[in-house]
Structures are given as structure tokens and as C-alpha cells.
C-alpha positions in Angstrom: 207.6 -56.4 -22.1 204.1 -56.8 -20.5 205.4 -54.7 -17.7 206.3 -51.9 -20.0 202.6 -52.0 -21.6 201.1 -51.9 -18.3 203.3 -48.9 -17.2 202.5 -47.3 -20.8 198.5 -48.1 -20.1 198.5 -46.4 -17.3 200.2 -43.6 -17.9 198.1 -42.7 -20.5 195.3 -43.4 -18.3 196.5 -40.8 -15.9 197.2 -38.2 -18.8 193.8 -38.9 -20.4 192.1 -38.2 -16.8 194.3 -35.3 -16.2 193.4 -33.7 -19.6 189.6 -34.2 -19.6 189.5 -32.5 -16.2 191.8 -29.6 -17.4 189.3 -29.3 -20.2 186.6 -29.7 -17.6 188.1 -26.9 -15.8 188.9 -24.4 -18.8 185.1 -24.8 -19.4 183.4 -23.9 -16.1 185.8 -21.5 -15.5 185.3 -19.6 -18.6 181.4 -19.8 -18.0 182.1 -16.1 -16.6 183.4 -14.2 -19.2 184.2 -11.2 -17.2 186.9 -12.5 -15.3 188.9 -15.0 -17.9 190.7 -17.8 -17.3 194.9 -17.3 -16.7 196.8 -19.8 -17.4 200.8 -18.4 -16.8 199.2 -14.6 -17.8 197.9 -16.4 -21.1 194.0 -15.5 -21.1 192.2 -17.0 -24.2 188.9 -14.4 -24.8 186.5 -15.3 -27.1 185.3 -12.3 -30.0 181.8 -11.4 -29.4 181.1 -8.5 -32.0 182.9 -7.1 -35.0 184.1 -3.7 -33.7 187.5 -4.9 -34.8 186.9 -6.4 -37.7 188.6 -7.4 -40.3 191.7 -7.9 -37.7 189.0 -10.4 -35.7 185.3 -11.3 -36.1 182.9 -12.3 -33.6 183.2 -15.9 -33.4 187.3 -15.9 -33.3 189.3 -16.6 -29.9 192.5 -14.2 -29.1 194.8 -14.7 -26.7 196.1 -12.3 -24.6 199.4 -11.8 -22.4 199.1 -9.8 -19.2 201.5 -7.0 -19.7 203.2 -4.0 -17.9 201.0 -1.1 -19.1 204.5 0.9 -19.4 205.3 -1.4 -22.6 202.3 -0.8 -24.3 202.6 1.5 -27.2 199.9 3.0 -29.9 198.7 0.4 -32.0 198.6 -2.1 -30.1 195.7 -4.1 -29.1 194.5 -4.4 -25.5 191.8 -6.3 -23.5 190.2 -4.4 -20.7 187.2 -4.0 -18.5 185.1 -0.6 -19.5 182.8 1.5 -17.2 180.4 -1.4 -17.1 182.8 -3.7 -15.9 182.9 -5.9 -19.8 185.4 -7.1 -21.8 186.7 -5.3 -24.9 189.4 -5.3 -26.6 190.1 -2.6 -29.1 193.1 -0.2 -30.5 195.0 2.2 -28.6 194.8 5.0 -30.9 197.0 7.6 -28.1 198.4 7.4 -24.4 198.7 10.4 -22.4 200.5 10.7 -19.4 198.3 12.2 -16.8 197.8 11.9 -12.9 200.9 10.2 -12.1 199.9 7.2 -14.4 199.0 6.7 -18.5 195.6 6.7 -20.0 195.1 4.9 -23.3 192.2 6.1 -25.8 191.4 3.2 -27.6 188.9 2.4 -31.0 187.7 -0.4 -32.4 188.9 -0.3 -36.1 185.4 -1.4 -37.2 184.1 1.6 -35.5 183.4 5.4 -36.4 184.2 6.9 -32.7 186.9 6.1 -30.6 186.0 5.3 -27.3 184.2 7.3 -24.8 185.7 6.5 -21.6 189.6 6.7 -21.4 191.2 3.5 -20.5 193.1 3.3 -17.2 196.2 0.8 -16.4 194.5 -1.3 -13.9 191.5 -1.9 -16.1 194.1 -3.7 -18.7 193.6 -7.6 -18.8 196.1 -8.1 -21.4 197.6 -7.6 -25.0 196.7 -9.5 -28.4 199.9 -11.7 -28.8 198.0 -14.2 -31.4 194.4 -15.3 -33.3 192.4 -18.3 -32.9 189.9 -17.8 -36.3 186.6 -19.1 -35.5 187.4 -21.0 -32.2 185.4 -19.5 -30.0 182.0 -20.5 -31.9 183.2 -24.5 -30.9 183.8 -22.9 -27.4 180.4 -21.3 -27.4 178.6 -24.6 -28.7 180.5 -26.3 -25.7 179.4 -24.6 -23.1 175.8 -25.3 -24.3 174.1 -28.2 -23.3 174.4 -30.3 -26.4 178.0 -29.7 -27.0 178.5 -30.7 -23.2 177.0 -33.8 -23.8 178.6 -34.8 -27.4 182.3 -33.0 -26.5 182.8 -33.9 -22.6 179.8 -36.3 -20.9 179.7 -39.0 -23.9 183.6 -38.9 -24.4 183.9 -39.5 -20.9 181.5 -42.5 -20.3 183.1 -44.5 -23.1 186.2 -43.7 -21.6 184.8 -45.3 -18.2 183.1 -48.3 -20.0 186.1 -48.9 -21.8 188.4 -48.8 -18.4 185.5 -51.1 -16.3 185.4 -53.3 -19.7 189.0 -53.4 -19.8 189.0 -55.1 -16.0 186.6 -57.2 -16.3 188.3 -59.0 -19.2 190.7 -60.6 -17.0 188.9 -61.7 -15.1 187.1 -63.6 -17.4 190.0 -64.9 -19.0 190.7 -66.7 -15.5 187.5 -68.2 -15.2 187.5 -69.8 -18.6 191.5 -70.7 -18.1 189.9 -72.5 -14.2 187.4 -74.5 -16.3 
């Protein structure tokens, strides 16, 4: 039975570790919000202004699916990089066939104009597949330096004092059992 706790205690161990450094990971990595992180094609992306409100508000999280630009059809929602090389994610309101490729005009639905620039298939990131409501404003806070500290640096030092605190115990167990 002790054998089996052990086994169990340390598995956890390892999955605790494991997660707080994917965490870690998903965190720096999405420091750059021009180039998001892909897990398996899933980017998560978080909403930074309302041009598509009410579908999603600035503060929400989507995630997106890499997709093959042939399947997309009007209506849906896309992510891509515009002129300036930014993130946005709007409608595509038409796609024309042109140049031996397709060209999708998007909109934000918050917005009076449709886009200026036509969208090209290489500048897609990905389609909405789902929505995350307010998400990305506890993503935001964590990438500050006070969420850091209450979300990934204080979870993780009691974690370490309860691991050192956990092996030293023993030890003092023998030493009073010796006496």
C-alpha cells in the first residue's frame, strides 16, 4: 500500500511539474502576440478591440483552427495578419477567385467599412472554431508582473517548500525514532 502512495506521489509530482512549465511556456510564448502559440493548429488569440462586437469583445479569448483557405466560405470568421503585419480577425463578407488563388474581403461586424486591404490565403492564421468570454483579461493580468508573481512564482515556491518540507520530514522521524 505504501508503495502504491509513493508511486501515486510522484506521479503527481511529475504532472504538477510538467503542467506548471506548460503554463510557463504558453505564457512567454504568447508574450508576442504576432506570431501565436499552435498547439496541434489550435491557436488561442486574445480580443483586443470591439470591431466584432457583440459576436466577441475586447477582453474575450477565441480559438482558432488552422484551416485550408479552399474550405472557408462567406461568413465565416478568420484570423489573419494585415498590411502591418497584426492580428485581426474579422468576417469574410465575399471571396473572389483571382490570380490563380482566392481573396477574402472581410468586415468587422462592429464596423461601418469593410476592410481596405483584400485578404490573401497565406496571410490566414486560422478560423473561429469556439469563445473563451472574458479570458483573455486573466491572460493579460498574467503576463503582468503582479499576476506573474500571484499566478506562477508564489504557486511555485510553495510547491518547492512543500516538496523540500516533505523530505525533510523523514528524516526527522529517524532521528527522533534513533533517540
Amino acid at each position: 500500500m505504501e508503495k502504491v502512495a509513493t508511486l501515486v506521489k510522484k506521479g503527481l509530482t511529475i504532472t504538477i511539474i510538467l503542467f506548471i512549465m506548460v503554463i510557463l511556456f504558453s505564457i512567454f510564448a504568447s508574450l508576442n502576440s504576432n506570431k501565436p502559440l499552435s498547439v496541434l493548429g489550435i491557436k488561442p488569440l486574445t480580443v483586443l478591440s470591439n470591431s466584432m462586437a457583440p459576436v466577441f469583445e475586447a477582453g474575450d479569448v477565441i480559438i482558432t483552427r488552422e484551416v485550408d483557405p479552399g474550405d472557408l466560405s462567406k461568413g465565416d470568421i478568420i484570423s489573419f495578419y494585415n498590411e502591418e503585419q497584426l492580428l485581426v480577425t474579422h468576417r469574410i463578407m465575399s471571396i473572389v477567385e483571382a490570380d490563380g488563388g482566392r481573396h477574402f474581403y472581410t468586415k468587422g461586424d462592429n464596423n461601418n467599412s469593410a476592410d481596405e486591404n483584400v485578404t490573401t490565403a497565406n496571410e490566414i492564421v486560422g478560423k473561429k472554431i469556439f469563445l473563451i468570454p472574458f479570458l483573455g483579461y486573466f491572460s493579460q493580468f498574467i503576463k503582468g508582473p503582479l499576476g506573474f508573481l500571484l499566478f506562477i512564482a508564489l504557486p511555485l515556491t510553495g510547491y518547492v517548500c512543500i516538496v523540500a518540507f516533505e523530505k525533510i520530514k523523514p528524516k526527522r522521524k529517524k532521528e527522533i525514532k534513533q533517540s
